[in-house]
C-alpha positions in Angstrom: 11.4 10.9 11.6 8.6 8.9 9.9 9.9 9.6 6.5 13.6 8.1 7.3 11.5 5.1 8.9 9.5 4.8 5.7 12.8 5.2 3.6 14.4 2.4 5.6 11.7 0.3 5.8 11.6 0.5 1.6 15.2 -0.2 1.5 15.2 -3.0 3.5 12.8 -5.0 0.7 14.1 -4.1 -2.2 17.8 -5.4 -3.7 21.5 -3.5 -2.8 21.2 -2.9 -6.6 18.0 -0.9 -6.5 17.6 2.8 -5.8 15.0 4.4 -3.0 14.4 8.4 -4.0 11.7 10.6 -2.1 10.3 12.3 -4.3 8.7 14.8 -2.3 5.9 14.8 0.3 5.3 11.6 1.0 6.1 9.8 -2.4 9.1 7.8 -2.9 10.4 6.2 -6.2 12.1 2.9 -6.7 14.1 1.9 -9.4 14.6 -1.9 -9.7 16.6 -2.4 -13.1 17.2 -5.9 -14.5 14.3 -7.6 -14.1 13.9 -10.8 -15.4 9.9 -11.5 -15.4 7.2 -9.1 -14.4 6.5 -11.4 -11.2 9.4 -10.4 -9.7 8.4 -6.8 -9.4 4.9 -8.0 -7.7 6.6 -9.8 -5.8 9.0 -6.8 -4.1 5.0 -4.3 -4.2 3.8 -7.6 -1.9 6.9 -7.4 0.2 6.8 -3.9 0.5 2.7 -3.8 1.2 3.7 -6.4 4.0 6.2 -4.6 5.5 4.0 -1.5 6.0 1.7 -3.6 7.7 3.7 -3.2 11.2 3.0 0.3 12.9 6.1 2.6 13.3 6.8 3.2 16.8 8.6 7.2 16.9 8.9 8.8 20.3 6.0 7.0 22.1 3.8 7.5 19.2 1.8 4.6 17.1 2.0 5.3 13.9 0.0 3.3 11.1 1.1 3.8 7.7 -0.5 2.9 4.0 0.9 2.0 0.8 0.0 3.0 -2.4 2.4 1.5 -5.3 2.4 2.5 -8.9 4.1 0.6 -11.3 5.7 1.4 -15.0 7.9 -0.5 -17.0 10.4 0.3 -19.0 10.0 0.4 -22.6 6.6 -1.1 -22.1 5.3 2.1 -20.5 7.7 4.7 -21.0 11.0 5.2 -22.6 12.7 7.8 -20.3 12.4 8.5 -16.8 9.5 11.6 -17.3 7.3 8.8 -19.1 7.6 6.1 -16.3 7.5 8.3 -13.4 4.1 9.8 -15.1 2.6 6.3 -16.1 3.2 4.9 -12.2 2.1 8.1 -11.2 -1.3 7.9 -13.4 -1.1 4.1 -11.4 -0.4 5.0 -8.1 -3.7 6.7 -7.7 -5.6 4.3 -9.3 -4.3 2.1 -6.6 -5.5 4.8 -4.2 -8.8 5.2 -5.9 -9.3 0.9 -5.2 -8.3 1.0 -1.9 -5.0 1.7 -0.7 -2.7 -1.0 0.5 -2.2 -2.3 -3.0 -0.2 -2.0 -6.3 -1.6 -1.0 -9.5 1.0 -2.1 -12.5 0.2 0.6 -15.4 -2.1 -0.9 -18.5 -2.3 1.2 -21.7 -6.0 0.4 -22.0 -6.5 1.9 -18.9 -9.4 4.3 -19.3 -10.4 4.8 -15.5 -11.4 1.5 -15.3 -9.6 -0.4 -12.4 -11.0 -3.8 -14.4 -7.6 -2.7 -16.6 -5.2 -3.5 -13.3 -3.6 -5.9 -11.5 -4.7 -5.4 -7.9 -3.5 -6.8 -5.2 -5.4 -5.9 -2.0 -3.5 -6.6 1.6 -5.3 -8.8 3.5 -4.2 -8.1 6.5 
């Protein structure tokens, strides 16, 4: 039940044109094609950051959910779909590693270092 809240709750801040995929466990994939400017894809991660901030509410349970995005690019960082999923993968757990509730967009001078990514931690 969580998961098809999560799944919704994605949908619902992301465009009719974009994709939502589990990808197993507790990962999910979305695919936002045609973008015009990099700010639009931090835009959707803060949209989707704040709409995890609300707990989910499943058979008299209070759930509280966190977010962890990972971001890649295509060509930038990756040039099929094994590439990107890999490089938001690698950025996904750097934005676990800083904190959770955040996105990480994917830097190839990343070397551990979270000084190489954007971060944007939830404020609440």
């Amino acid at each position: 039940m969580l998961l098809k809240s999560v799944s919704k709750r994605l949908s619902d801040a992301i465009r009719k044109t974009d994709t939502v995929a589990r990808m197993g466990g507790d990962e999910f994939l979305i695919i936002i094609p045609a973008i015009s400017a990099i700010d639009y894809i931090e835009t959707v991660a803060k949209k989707i950051i704040k709409a995890f901030h609300e707990p989910f509410l499943l058979e008299g349970h209070v759930l509280t959910v966190t977010t962890s995005i990972g971001i890649s690019i295509y060509p930038d960082n990756g040039i099929d779909i094994d590439s990107l999923i890999k490089t938001a993968d690698i950025s996904m757990y750097e934005a676990k590693k800083a904190g959770r509730n955040n996105y990480q967009l994917y830097s190839t001078n990343m070397d551990g270092d979270t000084n190489y990514w954007r971060n944007e931690k939830s404020t609440g």
